[in-house]
C-alpha positions in Angstrom: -18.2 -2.1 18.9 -21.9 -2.2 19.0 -23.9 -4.6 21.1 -24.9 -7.2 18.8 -28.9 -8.1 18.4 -30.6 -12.0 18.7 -31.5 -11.4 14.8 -27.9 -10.5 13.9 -25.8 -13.6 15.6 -28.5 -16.1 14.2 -28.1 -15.4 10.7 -26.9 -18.4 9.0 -24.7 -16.5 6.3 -23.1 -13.1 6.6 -23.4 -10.6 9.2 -21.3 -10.8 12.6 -20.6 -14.4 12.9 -18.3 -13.9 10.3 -16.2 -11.4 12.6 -14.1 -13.6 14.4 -13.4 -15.7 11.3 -12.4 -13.4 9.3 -10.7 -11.0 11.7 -8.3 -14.2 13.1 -7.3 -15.3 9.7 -6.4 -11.5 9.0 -4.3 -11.1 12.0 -2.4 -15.0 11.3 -1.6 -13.9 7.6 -0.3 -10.0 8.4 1.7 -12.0 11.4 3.2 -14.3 8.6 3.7 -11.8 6.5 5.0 -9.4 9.0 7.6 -12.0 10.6 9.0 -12.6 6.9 9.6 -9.2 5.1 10.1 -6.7 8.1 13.2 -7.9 8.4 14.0 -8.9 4.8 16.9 -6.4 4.6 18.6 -7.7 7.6 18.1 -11.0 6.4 19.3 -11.0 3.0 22.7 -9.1 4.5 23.5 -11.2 7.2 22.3 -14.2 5.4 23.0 -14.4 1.9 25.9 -11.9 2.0 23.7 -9.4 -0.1 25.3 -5.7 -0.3 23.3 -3.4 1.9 21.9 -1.0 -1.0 21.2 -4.2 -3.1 19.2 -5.6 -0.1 17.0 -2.4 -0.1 16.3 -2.5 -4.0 15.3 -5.6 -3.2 13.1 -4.7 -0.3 11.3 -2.0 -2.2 10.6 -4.4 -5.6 9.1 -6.5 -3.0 6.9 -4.1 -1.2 5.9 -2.9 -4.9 4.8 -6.3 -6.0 2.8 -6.4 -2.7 0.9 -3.2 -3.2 0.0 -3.7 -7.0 -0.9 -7.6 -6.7 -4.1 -6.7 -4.7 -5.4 -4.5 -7.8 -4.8 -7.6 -10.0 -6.2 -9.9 -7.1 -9.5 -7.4 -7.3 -9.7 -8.0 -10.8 -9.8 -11.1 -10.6 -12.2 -11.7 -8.0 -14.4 -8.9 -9.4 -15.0 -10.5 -12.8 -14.4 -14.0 -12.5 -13.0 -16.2 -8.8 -15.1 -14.3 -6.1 -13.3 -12.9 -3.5 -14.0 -16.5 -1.3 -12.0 -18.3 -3.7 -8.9 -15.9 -4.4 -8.6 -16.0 -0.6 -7.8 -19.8 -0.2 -6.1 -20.1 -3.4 -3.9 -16.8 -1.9 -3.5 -18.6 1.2 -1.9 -21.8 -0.1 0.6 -19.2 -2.5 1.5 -17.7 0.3 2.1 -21.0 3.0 4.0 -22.5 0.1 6.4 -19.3 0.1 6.3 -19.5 4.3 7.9 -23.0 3.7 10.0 -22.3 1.0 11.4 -19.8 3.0 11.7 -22.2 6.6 13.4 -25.0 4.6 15.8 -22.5 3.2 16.9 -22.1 7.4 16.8 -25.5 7.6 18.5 -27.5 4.8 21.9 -27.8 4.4 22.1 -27.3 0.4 19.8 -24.4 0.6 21.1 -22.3 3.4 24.4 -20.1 2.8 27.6 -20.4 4.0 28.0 -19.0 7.3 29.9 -15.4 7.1 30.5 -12.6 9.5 28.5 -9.5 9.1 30.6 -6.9 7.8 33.6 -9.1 6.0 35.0 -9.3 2.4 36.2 -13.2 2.2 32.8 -14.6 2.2 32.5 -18.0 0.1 30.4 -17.3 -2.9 27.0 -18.1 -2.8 25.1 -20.8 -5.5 23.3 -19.5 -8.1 20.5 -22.1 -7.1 20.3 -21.2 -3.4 19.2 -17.2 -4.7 16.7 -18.8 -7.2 14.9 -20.9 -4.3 15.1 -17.8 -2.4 14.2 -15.1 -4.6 10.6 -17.7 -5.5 10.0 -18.1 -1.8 9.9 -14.5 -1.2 7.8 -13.8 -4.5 5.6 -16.3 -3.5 4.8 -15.1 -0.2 4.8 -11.3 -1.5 2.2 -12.4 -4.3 0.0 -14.5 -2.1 -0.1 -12.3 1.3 -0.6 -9.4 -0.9 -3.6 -11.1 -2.5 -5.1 -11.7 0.9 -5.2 -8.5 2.3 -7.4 -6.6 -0.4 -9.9 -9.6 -0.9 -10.3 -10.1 2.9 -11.2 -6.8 3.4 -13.9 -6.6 0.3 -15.4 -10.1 1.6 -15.8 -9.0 5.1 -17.6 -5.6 4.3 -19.5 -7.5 1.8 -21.0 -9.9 5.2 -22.8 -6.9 6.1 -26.0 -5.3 4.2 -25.9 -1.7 6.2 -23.2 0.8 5.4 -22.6 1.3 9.3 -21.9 -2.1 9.5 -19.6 -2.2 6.7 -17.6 0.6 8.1 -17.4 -0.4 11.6 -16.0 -3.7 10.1 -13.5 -1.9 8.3 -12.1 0.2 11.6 -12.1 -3.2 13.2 -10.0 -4.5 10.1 -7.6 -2.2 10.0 -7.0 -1.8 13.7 -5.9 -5.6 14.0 -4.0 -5.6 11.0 -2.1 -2.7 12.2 -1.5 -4.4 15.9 -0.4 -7.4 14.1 2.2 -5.8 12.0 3.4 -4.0 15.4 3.8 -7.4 16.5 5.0 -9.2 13.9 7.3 -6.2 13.8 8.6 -6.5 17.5 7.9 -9.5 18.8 9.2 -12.0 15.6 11.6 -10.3 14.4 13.2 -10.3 17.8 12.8 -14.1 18.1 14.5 -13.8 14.4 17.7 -11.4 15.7 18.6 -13.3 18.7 16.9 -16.9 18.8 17.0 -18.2 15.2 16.0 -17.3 11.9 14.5 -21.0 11.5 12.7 -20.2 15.1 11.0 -17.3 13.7 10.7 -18.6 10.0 8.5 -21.4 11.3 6.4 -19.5 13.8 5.4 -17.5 10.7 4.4 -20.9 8.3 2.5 -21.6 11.8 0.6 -18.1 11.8 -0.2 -18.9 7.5 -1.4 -22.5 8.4 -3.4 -21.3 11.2 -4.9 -18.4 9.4 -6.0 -20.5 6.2 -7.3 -23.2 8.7 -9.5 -20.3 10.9 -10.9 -18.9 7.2 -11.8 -21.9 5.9 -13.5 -22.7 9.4 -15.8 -19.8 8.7 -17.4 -21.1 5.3 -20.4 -22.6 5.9 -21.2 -18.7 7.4 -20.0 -16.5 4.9 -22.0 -14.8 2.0 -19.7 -15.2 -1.0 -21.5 -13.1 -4.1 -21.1 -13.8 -7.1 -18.9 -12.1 -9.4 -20.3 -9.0 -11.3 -17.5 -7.7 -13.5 -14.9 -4.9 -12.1 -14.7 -1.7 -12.6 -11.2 -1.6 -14.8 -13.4 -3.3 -17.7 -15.6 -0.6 -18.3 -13.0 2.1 -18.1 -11.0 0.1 -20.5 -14.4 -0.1 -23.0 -14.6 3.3 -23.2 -10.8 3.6 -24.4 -11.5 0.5 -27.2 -15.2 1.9 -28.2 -13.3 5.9 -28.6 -10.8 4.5 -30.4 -12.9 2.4 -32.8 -15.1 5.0 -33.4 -12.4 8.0 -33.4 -13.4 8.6 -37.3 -17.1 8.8 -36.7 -18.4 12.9 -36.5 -20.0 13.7 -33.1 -23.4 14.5 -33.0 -25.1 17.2 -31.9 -27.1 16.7 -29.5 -27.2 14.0 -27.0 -30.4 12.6 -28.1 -28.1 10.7 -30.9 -25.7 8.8 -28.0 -26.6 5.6 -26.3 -27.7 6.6 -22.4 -28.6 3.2 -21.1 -30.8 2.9 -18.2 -29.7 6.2 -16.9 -30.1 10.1 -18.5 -27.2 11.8 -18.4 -26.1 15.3 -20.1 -22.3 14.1 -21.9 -19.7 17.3 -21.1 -17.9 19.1 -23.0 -14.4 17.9 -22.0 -13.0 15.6 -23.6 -15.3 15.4 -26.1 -13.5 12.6 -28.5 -14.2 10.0 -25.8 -18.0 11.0 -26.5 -17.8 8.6 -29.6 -17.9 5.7 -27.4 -21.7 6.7 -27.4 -22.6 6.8 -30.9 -25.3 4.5 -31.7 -23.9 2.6 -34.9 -26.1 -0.4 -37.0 -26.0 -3.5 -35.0 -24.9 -2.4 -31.5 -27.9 -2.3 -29.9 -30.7 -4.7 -29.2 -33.9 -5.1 -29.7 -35.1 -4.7 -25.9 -32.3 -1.5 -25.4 -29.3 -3.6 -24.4 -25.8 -3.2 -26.2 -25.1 -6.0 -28.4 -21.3 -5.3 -28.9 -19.8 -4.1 -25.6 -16.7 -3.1 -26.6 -18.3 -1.1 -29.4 -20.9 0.8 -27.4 -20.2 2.6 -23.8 -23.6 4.4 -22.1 -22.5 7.7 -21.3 -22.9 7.5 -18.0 -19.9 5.2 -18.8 -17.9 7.4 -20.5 -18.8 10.5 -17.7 -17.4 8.1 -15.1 -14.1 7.6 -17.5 -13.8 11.5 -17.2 -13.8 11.9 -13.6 -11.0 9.8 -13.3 -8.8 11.4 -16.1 -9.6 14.7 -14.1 -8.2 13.3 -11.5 -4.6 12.0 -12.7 -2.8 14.6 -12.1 -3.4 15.6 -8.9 -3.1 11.6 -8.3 0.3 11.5 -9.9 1.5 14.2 -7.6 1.6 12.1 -4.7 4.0 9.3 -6.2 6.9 11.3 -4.5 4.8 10.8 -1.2 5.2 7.0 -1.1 8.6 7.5 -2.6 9.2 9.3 0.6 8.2 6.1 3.0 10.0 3.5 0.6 13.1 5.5 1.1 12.7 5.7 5.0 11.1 1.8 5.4 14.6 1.1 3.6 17.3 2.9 3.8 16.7 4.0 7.9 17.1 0.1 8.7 20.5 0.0 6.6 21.5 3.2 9.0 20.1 1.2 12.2 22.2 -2.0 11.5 25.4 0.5 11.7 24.2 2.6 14.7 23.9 1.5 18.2 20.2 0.0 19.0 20.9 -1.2 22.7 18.3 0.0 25.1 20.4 -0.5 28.8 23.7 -3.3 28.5 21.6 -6.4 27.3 18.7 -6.0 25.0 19.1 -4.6 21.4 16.5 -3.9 19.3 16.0 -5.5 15.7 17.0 -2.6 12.8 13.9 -3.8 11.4 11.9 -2.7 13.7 12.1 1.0 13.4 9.7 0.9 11.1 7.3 0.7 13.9 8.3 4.4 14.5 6.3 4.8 11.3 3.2 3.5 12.5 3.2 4.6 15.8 3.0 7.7 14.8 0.3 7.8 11.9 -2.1 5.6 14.8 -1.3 8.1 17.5 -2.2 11.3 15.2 -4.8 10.0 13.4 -6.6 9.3 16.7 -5.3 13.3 17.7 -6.8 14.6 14.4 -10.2 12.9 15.0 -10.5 13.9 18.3 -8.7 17.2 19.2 -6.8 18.7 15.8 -9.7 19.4 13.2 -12.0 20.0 16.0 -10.0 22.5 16.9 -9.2 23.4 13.9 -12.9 23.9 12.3 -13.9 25.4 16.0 -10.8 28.4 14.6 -11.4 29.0 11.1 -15.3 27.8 11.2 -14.4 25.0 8.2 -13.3 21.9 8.1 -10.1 20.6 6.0 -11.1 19.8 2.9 -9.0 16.5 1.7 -6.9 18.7 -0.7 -5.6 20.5 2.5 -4.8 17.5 4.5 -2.9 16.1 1.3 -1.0 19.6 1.3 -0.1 19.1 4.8 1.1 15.9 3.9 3.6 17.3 1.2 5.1 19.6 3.4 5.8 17.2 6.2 7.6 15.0 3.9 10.0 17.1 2.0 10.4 18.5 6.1 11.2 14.9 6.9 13.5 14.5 4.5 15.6 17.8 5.9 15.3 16.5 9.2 16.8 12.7 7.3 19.8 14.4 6.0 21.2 16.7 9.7 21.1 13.3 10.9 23.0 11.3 8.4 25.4 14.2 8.6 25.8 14.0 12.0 26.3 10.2 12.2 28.9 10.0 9.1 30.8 12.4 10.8 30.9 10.1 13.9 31.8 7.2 11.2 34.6 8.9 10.2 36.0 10.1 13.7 35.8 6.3 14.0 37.6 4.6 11.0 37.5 0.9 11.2 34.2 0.8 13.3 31.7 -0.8 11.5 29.0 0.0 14.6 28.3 4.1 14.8 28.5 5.3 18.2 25.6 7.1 17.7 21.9 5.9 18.8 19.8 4.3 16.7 17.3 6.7 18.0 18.2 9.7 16.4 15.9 8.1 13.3 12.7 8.1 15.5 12.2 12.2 14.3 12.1 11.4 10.7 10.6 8.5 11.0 7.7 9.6 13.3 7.5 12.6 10.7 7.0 10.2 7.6 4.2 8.4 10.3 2.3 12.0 10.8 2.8 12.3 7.1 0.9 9.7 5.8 -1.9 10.5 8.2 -2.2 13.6 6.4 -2.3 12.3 3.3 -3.6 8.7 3.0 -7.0 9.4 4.4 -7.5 12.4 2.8 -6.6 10.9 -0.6 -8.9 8.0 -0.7 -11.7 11.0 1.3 -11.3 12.8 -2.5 -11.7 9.7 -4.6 -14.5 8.4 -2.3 -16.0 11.7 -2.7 -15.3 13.0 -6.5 -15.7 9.4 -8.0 -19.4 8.3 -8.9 -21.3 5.2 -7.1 -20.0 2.7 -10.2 -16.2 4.1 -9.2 -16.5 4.0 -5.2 -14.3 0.8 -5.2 -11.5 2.5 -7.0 -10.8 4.5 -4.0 -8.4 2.3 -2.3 -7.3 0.5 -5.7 -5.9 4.0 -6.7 -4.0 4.2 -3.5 -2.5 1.0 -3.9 -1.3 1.0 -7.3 -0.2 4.5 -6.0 1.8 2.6 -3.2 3.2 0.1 -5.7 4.9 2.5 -8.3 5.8 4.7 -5.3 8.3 1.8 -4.4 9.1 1.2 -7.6 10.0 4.9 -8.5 12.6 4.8 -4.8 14.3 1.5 -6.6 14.7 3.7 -9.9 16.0 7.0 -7.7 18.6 4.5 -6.1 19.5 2.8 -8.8 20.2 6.5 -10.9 22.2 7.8 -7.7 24.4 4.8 -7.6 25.2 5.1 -11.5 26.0 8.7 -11.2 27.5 9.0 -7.9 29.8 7.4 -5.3 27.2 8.4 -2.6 26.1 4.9 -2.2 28.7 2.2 -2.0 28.1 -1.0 -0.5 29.1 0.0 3.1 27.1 3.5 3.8 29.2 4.6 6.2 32.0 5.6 2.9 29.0 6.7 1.4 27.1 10.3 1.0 23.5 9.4 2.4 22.8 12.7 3.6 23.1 14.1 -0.3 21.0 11.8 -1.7 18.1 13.0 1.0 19.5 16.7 0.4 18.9 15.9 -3.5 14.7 14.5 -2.2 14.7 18.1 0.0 14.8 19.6 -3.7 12.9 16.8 -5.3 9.7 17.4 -2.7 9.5 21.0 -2.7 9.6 20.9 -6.6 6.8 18.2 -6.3 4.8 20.2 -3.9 4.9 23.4 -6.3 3.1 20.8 -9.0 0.7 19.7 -6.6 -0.2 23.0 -5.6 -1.1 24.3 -9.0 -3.4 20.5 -9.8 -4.8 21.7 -7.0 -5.3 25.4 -7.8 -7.0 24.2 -11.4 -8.9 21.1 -9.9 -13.3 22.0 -9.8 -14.9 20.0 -6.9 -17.2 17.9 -8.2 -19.7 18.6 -5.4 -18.8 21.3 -3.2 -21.2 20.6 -1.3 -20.1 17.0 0.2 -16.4 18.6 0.7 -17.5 21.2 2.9 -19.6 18.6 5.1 -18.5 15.0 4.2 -19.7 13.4 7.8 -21.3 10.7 5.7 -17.9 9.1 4.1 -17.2 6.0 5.7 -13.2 8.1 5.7 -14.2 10.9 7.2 -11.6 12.0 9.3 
């Protein structure tokens, strides 16, 4: 990080003072966070006597919730909290799910019946004791995932220079990835072998101590004020076109309302040009729209475009996150029946091969920056355009998905050399390859999706970069719940105890499933015009430029 001048640490709001605030309070809410759902799976088995594909549904409706409640959270801080107070009101949600989930460990009437992992005779569990524990977990998914998008947008908005802003965000994202690591390792271990109340209450300890560090911080931070998000004027042009759908289009351009800003309407999509059409009583005296649901600028309604453009090329990579909520799910239900023991005494947490995941996108995302498309450009004498990367990405994942079905071949074949085992004599680390592919995956393809919205999308739709990747996220998971859930309607492939199961089809069926999505992202991409070639050929200047 840079050296820091005199005139930057004196400032009395914004700029670097606000570092250390707002970089400690990230790390204690990803560590609560972390400590609580990494090893939700495990928990909800061993716990609350859950059926091992139920646990994963579960799992994934979870990590869905927490990538679409940021987009809401931006909304909302956007047009009407601030991001300042979303954040503390986030923070309490998400302490009071922490606790929920402690007592639960704690209190006799809320914690389950004791039962041996693996058995049939297991008293029933009260309907009352899933309620309190399906509110704690939505409460801590909600609030935590409210956190993490309006941290980030608050702490780049500290800082007036775009360098600033983007060595910020490096800095963000590094120590929210270390504390996941740790959160991953470190707590879940306490969790697997001291207590799940020890390691419940060291994460209510990381929420508490992250709200109190952020709320230190606020006589220093710069909290703007709301100025409307960018989802309302998208959703204006939609309500204005429709309103206006039986008014004729003019024709020229001198007839439709331009605002403060010239710009020529084009031809596609031409019905949403109505939006434009200057009718009696929609515009003011000094030039302002009086009816803004009635009246879009066409600068507007060019913006609306780009991102229909866009769609499918963005609904093409559902199937990649699809790809990660199958692995972040079902690899931990194969770990919990495979041996994890590294030398006679220490075991590691099935939750924690998820790590393999991000290991793996940190280590060749550093590679890529620094030897790969160096190399690469110093061979071909171009760099890889962000449609390329995402290619890359494709590939790898209907690859890892190949790789994901030799392996549950090899270790149901163990299973059944071993009837009556409920432990696979097989290593638990036969999942690092797919796992480490999935990792190398999403470095592909994460970076160079949000590089092609950051790029293609106009100044007023910058912002939607990241939402588009996390609503992408969200349905992703969502979409792996509705796979499961179809396979185990159909088939017998996925019975409660996977080793009687066929897991190994069901990633044979996603081989087919990828390489059919890949053909459709390959001709969005064929039929997809650059917006400016220009900035894709040399796109140094994007803040995720890789």
């Amino acid at each position: 990080m840079e050296v820091l001048s005199e005139a930057q640490i004196s400032r009395r709001t914004g700029g670097w003072i606000t570092f250390p605030f707002i970089i400690a309070s990230s790390v204690g809410f990803t560590l609560a966070f972390g400590g609580l759902t990494s090893n939700l799976i495990v928990y909800l088995i061993k716990e609350f006597n859950v059926v091992s594909i139920n646990a994963a549904q579960i799992s994934n409706l979870v990590n869905g919730a927490g990538s679409l409640a940021p987009v809401v959270a931006a909304i909302i801080a956007d047009s009407f909290l601030g991001c300042f107070t979303i954040i503390w009101i986030s923070s309490i949600i998400s302490l009071l799910g922490a606790i929920l989930l402690a007592l639960i460990t704690t209190v006799d009437s809320l914690k389950p019946t004791p039962c041996e992992f693996g058995s049939t005779s297991c008293t029933p569990i009260p309907k009352i004791q899933y309620v309190v524990l399906y509110i704690a977990i939505a409460l801590a998914t909600l609030g935590n995932a409210s956190l993490r998008s309006s941290l980030t947008t608050m702490g780049a908005n500290q800082f007036d220079k775009p360098k600033d802003q983007g060595i910020f965000i490096n800095w963000f994202f590094f120590f929210v990835a270390a504390s996941t690591i740790v959160a991953s390792t470190a707590i879940l271990y306490v969790e697997d072998n001291v207590s799940w109340k020890a390691g419940f209450f060291i994460c209510v300890a990381a929420n508490v101590l992250g709200a109190a560090i952020f709320l230190l911080g606020t006589r220093f931070y710069n909290n703007s004020k709301p100025e409307g998000s960018p989802f309302t004027s998208l959703a204006r042009v939609v309500v204005a076109s429709i309103r206006k759908r039986k008014l004729p289009l003019p024709s020229t351009s001198e007839d439709l309302y331009q605002g403060l800003m010239l710009v020529e309407p084009s031809k596609t999509c031409r019905f949403l040009n109505r939006a434009a059409i200057k009718s009696e009583g929609d515009v003011k005296p000094d030039g302002s729209t009086a009816k803004s649901w009635k009246l879009c600028t066409v600068q507007e309604i060019e913006d609306f475009k780009t991102l229909v453009k866009i769609l499918p090329l963005w609904s093409s990579s559902f199937f990649l996150g699809t790809t990660i909520g199958v692995q972040g799910s079902l690899s931990i239900l194969q770990a919990l029946v495979m041996d994890r023991h590294i030398g006679p005494n220490f075991q590691i947490p099935a939750g924690s091969m998820s790590v393999f995941i991000l290991l793996s996108s940190a280590l060749f995302l550093a590679l890529f920056d620094k030897v790969l498309f160096p190399a690469w450009k110093n061979l071909s004498g171009k760099s890889l355009t962000p449609l390329q990367r995402i290619g890359v990405g494709h590939v790898l994942n209907f690859l890892c998905m190949a790789v994901s079905a030799l392996v549950e071949s090899k270790r149901l074949n163990l299973a059944k050399s071993n009837p009556g085992s409920i432990i696979v004599p097989m290593s638990a680390f036969w999942l690092v390859p797919q796992l480490a592919l999935v990792g190398i995956a999403e470095a592909f393809h994460v970076p160079g999706q949000v590089s092609l919205y950051y790029q293609e999308f106009p100044l007023t739709l910058k912002n939607l970069a990241t939402a588009l990747i996390s609503v992408l996220v969200g349905i992703a998971f969502y979409l792996t719940t509705a796979v499961i859930d179809v396979v185990r309607r159909t088939t017998t492939w996925l019975p409660g105890n996977i080793n009687d199961g066929r897991l190994d089809k069901m990633y044979g069926v996603l081989v087919v499933v990828g390489v059919v999505n890949f053909g459709y992202y390959v001709l969005c991409a064929w039929f997809y015009k650059y917006r400016n070639i220009k900035e894709v050929v040399d796109h140094k200047d994007s803040p995720f430029h890789g």
